[in-house]
TORGUDREN-400529 format. One line per field, with one value per residue: residue number from 1; residue in three letters; y negated, z, x negated of N, C-alpha, C in turn. Coordinates in Angstrom, 1 decimal, decimal comma. Layout:
BEGIN
num <- [NUM;...]
residu <- [ala;...]
n_north <- [Y;...]
n_up <- [Z;...]
n_east <- [X;...]
ca_north <- [Y;...]
ca_up <- [Z;...]
ca_east <- [X;...]
c_north <- [Y;...]
c_up <- [Z;...]
c_east <- [X;...]
END
This chain:
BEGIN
num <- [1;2;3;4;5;6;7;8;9;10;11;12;13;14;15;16;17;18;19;20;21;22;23;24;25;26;27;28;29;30;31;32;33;34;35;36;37;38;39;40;41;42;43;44;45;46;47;48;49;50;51;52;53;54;55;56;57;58;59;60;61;62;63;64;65;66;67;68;69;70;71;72;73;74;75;76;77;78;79;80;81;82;83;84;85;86;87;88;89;90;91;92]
residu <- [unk;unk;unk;unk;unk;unk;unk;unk;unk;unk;unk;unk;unk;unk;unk;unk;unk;unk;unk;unk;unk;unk;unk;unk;unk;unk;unk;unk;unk;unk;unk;unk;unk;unk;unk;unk;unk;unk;unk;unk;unk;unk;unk;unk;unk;unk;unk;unk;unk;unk;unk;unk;unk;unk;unk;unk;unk;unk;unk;unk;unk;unk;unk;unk;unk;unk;unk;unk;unk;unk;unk;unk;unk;unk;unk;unk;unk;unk;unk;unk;unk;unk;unk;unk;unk;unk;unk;unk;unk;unk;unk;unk]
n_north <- [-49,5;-47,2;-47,1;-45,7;-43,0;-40,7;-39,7;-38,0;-35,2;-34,3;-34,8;-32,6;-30,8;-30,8;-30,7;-28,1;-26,4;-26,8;-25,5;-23,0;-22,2;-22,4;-20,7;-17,7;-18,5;-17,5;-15,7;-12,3;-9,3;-6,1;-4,0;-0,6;1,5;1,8;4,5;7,8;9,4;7,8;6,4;8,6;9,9;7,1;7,4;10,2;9,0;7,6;8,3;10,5;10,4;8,1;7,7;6,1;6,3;8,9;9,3;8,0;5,2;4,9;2,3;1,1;1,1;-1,1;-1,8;-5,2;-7,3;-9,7;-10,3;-9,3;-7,8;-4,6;-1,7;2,1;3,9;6,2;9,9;11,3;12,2;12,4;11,7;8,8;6,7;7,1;4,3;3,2;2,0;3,1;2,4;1,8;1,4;-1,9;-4,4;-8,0]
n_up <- [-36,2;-36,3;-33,7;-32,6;-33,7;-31,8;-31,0;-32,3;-33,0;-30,4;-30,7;-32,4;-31,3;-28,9;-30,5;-31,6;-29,8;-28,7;-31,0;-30,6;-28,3;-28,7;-30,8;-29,3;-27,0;-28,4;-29,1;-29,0;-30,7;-29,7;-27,8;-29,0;-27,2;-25,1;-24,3;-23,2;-22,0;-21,8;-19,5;-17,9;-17,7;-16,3;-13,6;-13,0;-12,8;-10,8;-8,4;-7,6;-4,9;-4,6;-5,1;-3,5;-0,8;0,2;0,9;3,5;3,9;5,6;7,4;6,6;8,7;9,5;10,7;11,5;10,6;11,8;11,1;12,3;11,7;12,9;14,0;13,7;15,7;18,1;18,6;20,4;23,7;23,4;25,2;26,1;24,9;26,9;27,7;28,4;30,9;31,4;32,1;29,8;26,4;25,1;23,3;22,2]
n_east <- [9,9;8,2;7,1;9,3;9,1;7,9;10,0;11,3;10,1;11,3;13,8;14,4;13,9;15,5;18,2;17,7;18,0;20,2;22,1;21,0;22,0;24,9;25,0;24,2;26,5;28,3;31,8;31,6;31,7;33,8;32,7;31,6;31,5;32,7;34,4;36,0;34,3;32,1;32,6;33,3;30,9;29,2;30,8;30,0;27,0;27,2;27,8;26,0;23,2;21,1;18,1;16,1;17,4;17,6;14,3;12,8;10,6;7,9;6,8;3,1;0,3;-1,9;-5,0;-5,6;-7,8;-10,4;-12,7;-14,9;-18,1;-17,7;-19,2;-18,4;-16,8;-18,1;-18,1;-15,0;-16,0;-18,4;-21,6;-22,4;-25,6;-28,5;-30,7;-34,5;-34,7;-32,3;-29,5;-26,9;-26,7;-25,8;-24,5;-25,3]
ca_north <- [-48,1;-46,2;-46,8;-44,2;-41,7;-40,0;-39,1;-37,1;-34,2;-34,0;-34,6;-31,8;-29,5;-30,1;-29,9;-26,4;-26,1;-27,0;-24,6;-21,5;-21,7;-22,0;-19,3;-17,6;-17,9;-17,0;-14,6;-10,9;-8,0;-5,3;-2,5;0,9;2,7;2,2;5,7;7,9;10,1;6,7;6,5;9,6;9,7;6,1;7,7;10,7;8,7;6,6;9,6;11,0;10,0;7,5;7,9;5,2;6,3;9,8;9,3;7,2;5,4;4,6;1,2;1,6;0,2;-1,3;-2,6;-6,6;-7,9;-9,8;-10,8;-9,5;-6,5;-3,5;-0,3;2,8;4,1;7,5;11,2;11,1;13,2;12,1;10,8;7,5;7,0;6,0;3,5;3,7;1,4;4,2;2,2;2,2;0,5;-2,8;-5,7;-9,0]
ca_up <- [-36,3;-35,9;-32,3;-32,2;-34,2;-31,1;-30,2;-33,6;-32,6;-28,6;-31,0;-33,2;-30,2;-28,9;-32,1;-32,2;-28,5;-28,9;-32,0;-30,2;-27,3;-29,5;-31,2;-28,2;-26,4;-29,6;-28,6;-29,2;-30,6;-28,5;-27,6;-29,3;-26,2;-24,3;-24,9;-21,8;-21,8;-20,9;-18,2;-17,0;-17,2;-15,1;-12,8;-12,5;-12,0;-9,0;-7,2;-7,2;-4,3;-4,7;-4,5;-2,6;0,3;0,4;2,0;4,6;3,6;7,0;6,8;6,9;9,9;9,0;11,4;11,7;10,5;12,6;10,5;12,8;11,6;14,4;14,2;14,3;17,5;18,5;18,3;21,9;24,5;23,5;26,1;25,5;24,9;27,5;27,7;28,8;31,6;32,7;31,5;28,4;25,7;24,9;22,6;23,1]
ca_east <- [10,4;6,8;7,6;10,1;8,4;7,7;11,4;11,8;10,0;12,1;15,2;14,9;13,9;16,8;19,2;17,6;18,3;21,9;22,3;20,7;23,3;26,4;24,8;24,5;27,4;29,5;32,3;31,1;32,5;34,0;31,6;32,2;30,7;34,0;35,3;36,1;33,0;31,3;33,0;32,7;29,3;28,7;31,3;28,4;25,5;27,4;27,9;24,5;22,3;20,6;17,0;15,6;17,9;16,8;13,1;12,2;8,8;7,5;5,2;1,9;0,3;-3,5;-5,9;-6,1;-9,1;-11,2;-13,7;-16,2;-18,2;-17,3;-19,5;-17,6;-16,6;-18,7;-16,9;-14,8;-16,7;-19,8;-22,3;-23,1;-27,2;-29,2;-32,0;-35,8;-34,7;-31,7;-28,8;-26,1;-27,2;-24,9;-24,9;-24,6]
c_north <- [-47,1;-46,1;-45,6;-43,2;-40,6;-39,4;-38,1;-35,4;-33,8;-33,8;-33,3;-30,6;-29,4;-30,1;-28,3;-25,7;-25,5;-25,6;-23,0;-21,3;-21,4;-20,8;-18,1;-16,8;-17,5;-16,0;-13,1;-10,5;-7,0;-4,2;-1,4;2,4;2,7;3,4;6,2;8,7;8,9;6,5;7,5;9,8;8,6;6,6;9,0;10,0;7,6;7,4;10,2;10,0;9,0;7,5;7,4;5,4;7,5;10,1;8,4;6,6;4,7;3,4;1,5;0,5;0,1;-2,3;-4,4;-6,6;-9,2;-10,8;-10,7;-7,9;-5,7;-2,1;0,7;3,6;5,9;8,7;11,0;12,4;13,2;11,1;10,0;7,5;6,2;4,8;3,8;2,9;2,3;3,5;2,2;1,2;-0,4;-3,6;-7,1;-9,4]
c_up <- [-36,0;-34,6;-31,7;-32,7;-33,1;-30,7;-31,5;-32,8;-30,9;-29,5;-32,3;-32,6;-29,3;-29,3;-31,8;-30,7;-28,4;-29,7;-31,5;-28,8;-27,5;-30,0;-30,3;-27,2;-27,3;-29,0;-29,6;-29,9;-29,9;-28,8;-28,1;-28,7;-25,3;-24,2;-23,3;-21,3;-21,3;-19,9;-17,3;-16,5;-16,3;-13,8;-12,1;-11,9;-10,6;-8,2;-7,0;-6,1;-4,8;-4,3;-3,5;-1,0;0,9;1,3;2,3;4,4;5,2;6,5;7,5;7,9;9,4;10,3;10,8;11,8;11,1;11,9;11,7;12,5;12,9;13,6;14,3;15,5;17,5;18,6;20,0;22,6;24,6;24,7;25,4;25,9;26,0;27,0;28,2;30,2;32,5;32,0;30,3;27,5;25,2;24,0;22,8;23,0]
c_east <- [9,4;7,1;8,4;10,4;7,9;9,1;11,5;11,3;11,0;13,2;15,4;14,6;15,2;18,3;19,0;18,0;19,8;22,1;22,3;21,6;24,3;26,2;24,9;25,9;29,0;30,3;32,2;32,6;32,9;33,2;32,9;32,1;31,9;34,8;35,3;35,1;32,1;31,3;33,0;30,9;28,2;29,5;30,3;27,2;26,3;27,7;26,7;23,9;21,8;18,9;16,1;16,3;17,8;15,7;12,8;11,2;8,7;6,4;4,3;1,1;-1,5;-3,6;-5,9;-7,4;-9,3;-12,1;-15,2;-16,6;-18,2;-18,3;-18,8;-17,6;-17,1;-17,2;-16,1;-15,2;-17,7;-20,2;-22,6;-24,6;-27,5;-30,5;-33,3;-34,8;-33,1;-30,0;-28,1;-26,5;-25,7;-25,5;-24,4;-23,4]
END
């Protein structure tokens, strides 16, 4: 019988299993919020706008990384630097 000393604890988890479902799905009492002012007032909030539908969020558009460091790119209009030798400087 020590052998199946290990099932006791599985079998009284789910005894307490069982118990807290019946418990559970016991049949309720009737809500005391039912009156007609409740109702008016969820018939309010489903007529309001909806906020989320109001503004637009535009997605945000981000650079793809690369994984290669990039320098940032000079003001535009600017001459590019020369060299002693007369040409633009480059990398390899």
């Amino acid at each position: 019988m020590e052998i199946l000393a290990w099932l006791v604890p599985a079998a009284v988890v789910t005894l307490l299993a069982m118990g807290w479902a019946a418990w559970a799905g016991r049949p309720r009492r009737e809500e005391s919020d039912r009156s007609e002012a409740a109702g008016e007032r969820l018939a309010q909030a489903l007529q309001r706008p909806h906020p989320g539908r109001v503004a637009v969020r535009r997605p945000v558009v981000r650079d793809r990384s690369t994984g290669i460091a990039v320098r940032p790119s000079r003001q535009p209009g600017a001459a590019p630097r020369r060299t002693s030798e007369g040409g633009t400087r480059r990398s390899a």
